[in-house]
C-alpha positions, 0 to 999 in steps of 0.5 A, a space after each residue: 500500500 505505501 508503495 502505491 501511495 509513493 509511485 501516485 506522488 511521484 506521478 502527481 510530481 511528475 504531472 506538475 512538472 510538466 504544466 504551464 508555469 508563468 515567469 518574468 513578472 517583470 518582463 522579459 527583452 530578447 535583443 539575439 537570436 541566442 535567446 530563442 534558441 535556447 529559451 526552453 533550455 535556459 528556461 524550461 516549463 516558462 509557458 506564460 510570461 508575466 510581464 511584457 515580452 518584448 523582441 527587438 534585435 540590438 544594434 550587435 546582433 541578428 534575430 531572423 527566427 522565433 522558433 524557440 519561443 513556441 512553448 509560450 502560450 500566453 503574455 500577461 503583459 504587452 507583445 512588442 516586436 519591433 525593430 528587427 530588420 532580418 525577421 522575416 515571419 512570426 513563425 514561433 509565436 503561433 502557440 500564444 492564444 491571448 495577450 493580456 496586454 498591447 500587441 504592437 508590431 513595429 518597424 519590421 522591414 521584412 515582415 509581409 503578414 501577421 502569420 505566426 499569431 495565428 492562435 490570438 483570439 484575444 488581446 486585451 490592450 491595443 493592436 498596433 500595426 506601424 512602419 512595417 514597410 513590407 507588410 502587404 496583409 494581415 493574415 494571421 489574425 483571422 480567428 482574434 475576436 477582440 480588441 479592447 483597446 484601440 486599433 492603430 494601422 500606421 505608416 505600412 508603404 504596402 499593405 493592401 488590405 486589412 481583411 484579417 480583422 473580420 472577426 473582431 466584433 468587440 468594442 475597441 477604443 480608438 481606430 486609426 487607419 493612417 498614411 497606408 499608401 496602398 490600402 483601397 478600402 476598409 474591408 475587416 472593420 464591419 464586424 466591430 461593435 462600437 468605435 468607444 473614442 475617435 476614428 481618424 482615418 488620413 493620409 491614404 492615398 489609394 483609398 476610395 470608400 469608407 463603406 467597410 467602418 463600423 455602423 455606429 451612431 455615437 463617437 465620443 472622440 474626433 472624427 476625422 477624415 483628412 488627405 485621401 487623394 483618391 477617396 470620393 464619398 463618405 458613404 459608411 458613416 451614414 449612420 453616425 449621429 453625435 461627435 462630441 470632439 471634432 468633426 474634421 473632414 479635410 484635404 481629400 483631393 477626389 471627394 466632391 460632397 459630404 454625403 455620408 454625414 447625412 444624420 449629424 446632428 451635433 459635433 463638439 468641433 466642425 472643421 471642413 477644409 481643402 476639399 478642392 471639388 466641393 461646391 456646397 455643404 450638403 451633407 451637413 443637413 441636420 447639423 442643428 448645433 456645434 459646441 466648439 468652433 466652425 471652420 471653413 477654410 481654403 475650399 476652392 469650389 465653395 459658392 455656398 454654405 447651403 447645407 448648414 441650413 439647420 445650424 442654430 447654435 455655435 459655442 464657440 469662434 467661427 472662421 471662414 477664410 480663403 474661399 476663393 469662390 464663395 459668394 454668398 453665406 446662403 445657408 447660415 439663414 438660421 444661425 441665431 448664435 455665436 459665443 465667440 469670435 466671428 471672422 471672416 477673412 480672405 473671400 475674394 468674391 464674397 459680396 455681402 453678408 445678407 444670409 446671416 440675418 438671423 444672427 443677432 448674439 456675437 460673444 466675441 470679436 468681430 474680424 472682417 479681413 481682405 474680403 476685397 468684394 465685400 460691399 455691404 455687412 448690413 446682414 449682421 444688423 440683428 446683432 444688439 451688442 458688440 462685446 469684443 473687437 471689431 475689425 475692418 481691415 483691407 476690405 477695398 469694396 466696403 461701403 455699408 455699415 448698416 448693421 451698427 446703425 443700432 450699437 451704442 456700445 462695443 466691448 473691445 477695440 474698433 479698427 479700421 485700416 484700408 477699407 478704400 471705398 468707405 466714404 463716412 461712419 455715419 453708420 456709427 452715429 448711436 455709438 456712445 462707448 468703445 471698451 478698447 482702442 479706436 484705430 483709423 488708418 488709411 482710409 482715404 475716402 473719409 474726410 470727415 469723423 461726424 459719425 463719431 459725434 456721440 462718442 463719449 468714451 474709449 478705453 484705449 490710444 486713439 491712432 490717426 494714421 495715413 488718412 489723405 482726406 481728413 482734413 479736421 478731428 471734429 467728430 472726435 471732439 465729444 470723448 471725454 479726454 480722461 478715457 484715452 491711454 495713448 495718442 498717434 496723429 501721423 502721416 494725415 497728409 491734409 489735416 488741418 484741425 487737431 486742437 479739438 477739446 476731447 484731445 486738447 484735454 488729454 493732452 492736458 493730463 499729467 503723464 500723457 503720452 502722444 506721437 504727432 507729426 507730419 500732418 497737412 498743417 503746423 499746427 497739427 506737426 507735434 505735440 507742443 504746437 497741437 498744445 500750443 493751438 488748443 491754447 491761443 488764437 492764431 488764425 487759422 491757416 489757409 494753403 495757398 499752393 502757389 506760393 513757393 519757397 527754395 531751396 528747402 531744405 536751406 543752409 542761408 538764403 530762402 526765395 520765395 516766389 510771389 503770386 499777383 493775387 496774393 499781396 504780401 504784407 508781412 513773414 514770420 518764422 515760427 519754430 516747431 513748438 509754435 515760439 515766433 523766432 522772427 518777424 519782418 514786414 515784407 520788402 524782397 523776395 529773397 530772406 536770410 535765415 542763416 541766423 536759425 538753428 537747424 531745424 524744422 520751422 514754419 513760414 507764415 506770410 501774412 495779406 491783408 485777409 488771410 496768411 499761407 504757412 509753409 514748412 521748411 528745412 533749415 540746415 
């Protein structure tokens, strides 16, 4: 009896032996050939590895078969093989029937399929299959029905098609299909269940349908569709009804609408950009709100935006630019809000702004930059408060203002910089504050800032700048002095009348700072002389062309050159802070200014009803 007993153990000894026993709950790297070789020799019974398993030659050594590691039959951890550029098949892992972590395939140059894994069923973490750039399929993974994790298929020069992955019918995490030049279609990815995070799928050039992805109606990721040369439609998400991150379709060069997209009705972001052939957003339908921000940008053939008809709501900026065929915003027509900025930039032929007559809530700035078409904003006239900035700049067909008719406040700065066809601001005649700066600068059809004249508050500098036809301040004269910051009066080549009250009273102030020159008068050249103007009466000059004086600029001797109807009396020389530094009666044609110090000075020959005053040089 006891030897009976004795032979059972031995049995049960021997049985035990020879079962699966795990090892490596760190890990185990093999870098050598040498290592799999002997892998059952140096580590006998080792059938699971704990930890990860990583396989990835060293920069000394070979490894051009897996053959020794076929007693393994589950890694606990991930299964990394990457880097190994003598490798040429998976041969050797066929044993392992799940992986308890990540399957990643990486940087293999001879590898051409995934045969060697063909007993996964499962893999618990993410598969990753990246710049392989021999690997034409991935055959091998016929029988793997899950994937936890997301599935990454990156950067593989020839891989034709993904078709192996047929069976996995599990929810996966995210799905990224990019840069596989050669890939033509999705076919593999119908079986999935659910799509949990975002599905990118860019930079293919030869695929044409997205007709194989997973029917799902909810992503709470991004999902974008970027640079596939040859991808025509977007039928396969027709069933997709919520992105709560982007929605990113750009760059296909091939693709001629958004069809596809029919049953969104939300999208966290809306990008749409560079899809050379599409004329419309139809496609977009459904859209009825987005939380982030819209953008529409360099689409050659876009002359609408009909398909955006539904759209009510944006939680955030919208920019449309570099449309160099849009006509119109016709499709905007429902569009009440905008929590952000709204700008608009570079619409060569866009005309007006009449679709978006329905917005009438602007949270942020308005920027409306190199439209050179644009004639009319009057579109925009249900806005009833501008709370950020508002921009004008290199708009050269803009000629109505309409939609500020109504505004008696703007939250932020006001610009206008070369808008050539504006002749007044007369559209501003309700506004009463501006929260930041008032710039002007080039705008050489206004001659006159009357629009302004119920101003009575800025919070920021005052630049007048390079304005040809202004000839007069007057319209600016009602802001209260103590609200602006800063003061630019430059380059105005016919202004005259800088000494209103509004900026003689900031000049006044302790502190304050102004830049004033080169402006059409000298009483408007520097600061000292706008000051000295808001201070005396001199009479106001009155330009004569025909009057000369040379050579100016002048070391000794000034000529002057007289006019039959204009009878000199007298000359005085004023310097550039307005002091008198010479007075004569006139007798000759012909003055010694020898005696000044270098400088700017200001001549003033004076008649019986009026004077000229001229600005020379002395040197």
């Amino acid at each position: 009896m006891n030897r009976v007993l004795l032979l059972i153990l031995i049995v049960n000894l021997l049985i035990t032996g020879l079962t699966a026993q795990t090892c490596f709950p760190n890990g185990y790297t093999i870098y050598k050939q040498f290592q799999i070789d002997n892998f059952t020799i140096t580590y006998p019974n080792c059938t699971e590895i704990e930890g990860d398993l990583k396989i990835s030659v060293s920069e000394d050594y070979d490894i051009t078969n897996l053959y020794g590691l076929s007693v393994l039959t589950y890694v606990n951890g991930n299964l990394i093989i990457e880097g190994n550029i003598d490798l040429t098949s998976l041969s050797g892992l066929s044993n392992i029937d799940s992986v308890g972590g990540d399957v990643i395939i990486e940087n293999n140059d001879l590898i051409s399929n995934l045969d060697g894994l063909n007993s996964i069923s499962k893999i618990a973490g993410k598969f990753e299959a990246t710049e392989n750039d021999t690997l034409v399929n991935l055959d091998g993974l016929d029988i793997l029905n899950s994937i936890n994790g997301s599935v990454f298929i990156t950067y593989n020069d020839n891989l034709t098609n993904i078709e192996s992955l047929e069976n996995v019918s599990s929810s996966i995490g995210r799905l990224i299909i990019d840069d596989n030049k050669l890939l033509v279609n999705l076919q593999g990815l119908s079986n999935i269940m659910n799509i949990r995070e975002s599905i990118e799928i860019t930079n293919n050039d030869s695929l044409v349908s997205l007709s194989y992805l997973p029917k799902i109606d909810s992503l709470f990721g991004s999902l974008i569709i970027s640079s596939n040369n040859s991808l025509y439609d977007l039928s396969g998400l027709d069933s997709m009804k919520y992105v709560e991150d982007y929605l990113a379709i750009g760059y296909n060069l091939s693709l001629s609408n958004l069809t596809g997209l029919d049953n969104v009705t939300t999208a966290g972001s809306l990008h749409i950009a560079e899809n050379p052939l599409i004329s419309n957003l139809q496609g977009l339908n459904n859209i009825v709100s987005v939380d982030g921000e819209v953008w529409i940008f360099d689409m050659d053939s876009l002359q609408s935006l009909q398909g955006l008809n539904n759209l009510i709501y944006i939680d955030s900026s919208t920019f449309i630019y570099n449309n160099i065929s849009l006509l119109s915003f016709q499709g905007l027509n429902n569009l009440t809000t905008i929590n952000g900025d709204l700008a608009i930039a570079h619409n060569d032929v866009l005309v007006d702004l009449d679709a978006m007559e329905s917005l009438d809530s602007l949270a942020g700035d308005l920027k409306l930059t190199e439209n050179t078409s644009l004639v009319s904003i009057a579109g925009l006239s249900q806005i009833n408060s501008f709370n950020g900035d508002v921009s004008f700049i290199d708009n050269y067909s803009l000629q109505n203002l309409g939609c500020f008719s109504n505004i008696s406040t703007i939250g932020g700065d006001l610009i206008f910089y070369n808008n050539i066809a504006l002749n007044d601001f007369n559209d501003f005649g309700n506004l009463v504050s501006i929260g930041g700066k008032l710039d002007i600068m080039k705008q050489n059809g206004v001659e006159s800032f009357d629009g302004f004249s119920n101003l009575i508050s800025i919070g920021g500098r005052i630049d007048i700048s390079f304005n040809n036809s202004i000839t007069s301040l007057d319209g600016l004269d009602n802001i209260d002095g103590n609200t602006i910051t800063d003061l630019e009066i430059f380059f105005n080549t016919n202004l005259r009348e800088c000494s209103v009250e509004s900026i003689c009273e900031y000049l006044s102030l302790p502190g304050s700072t102004a830049d004033i020159q080169i402006n059409g008068d000298y009483l408007c050249e520097s600061r000292e002389l706008v000051e000295y103007a808001c201070t005396t009466t001199l009479p106001e000059s009155e330009y004569v062309p025909e009057i000369k004086i040379f050579p100016n600029p002048t070391k000794e001797f000034m000529n002057i050159t007289e006019v039959d109807d204009f009878k000199i009396e007298s000359i005085s020389i004023y310097n550039i802070v307005g002091e008198k530094v010479y007075h004569k009666n006139y007798s000759k044609s012909k003055i010694d200014v020898s005696f000044l110090c270098n400088g700017l000075y200001f001549i003033e020959f004076m008649s019986e009803n009026s004077s000229v005053r001229i600005k020379f040089i002395k040197e």
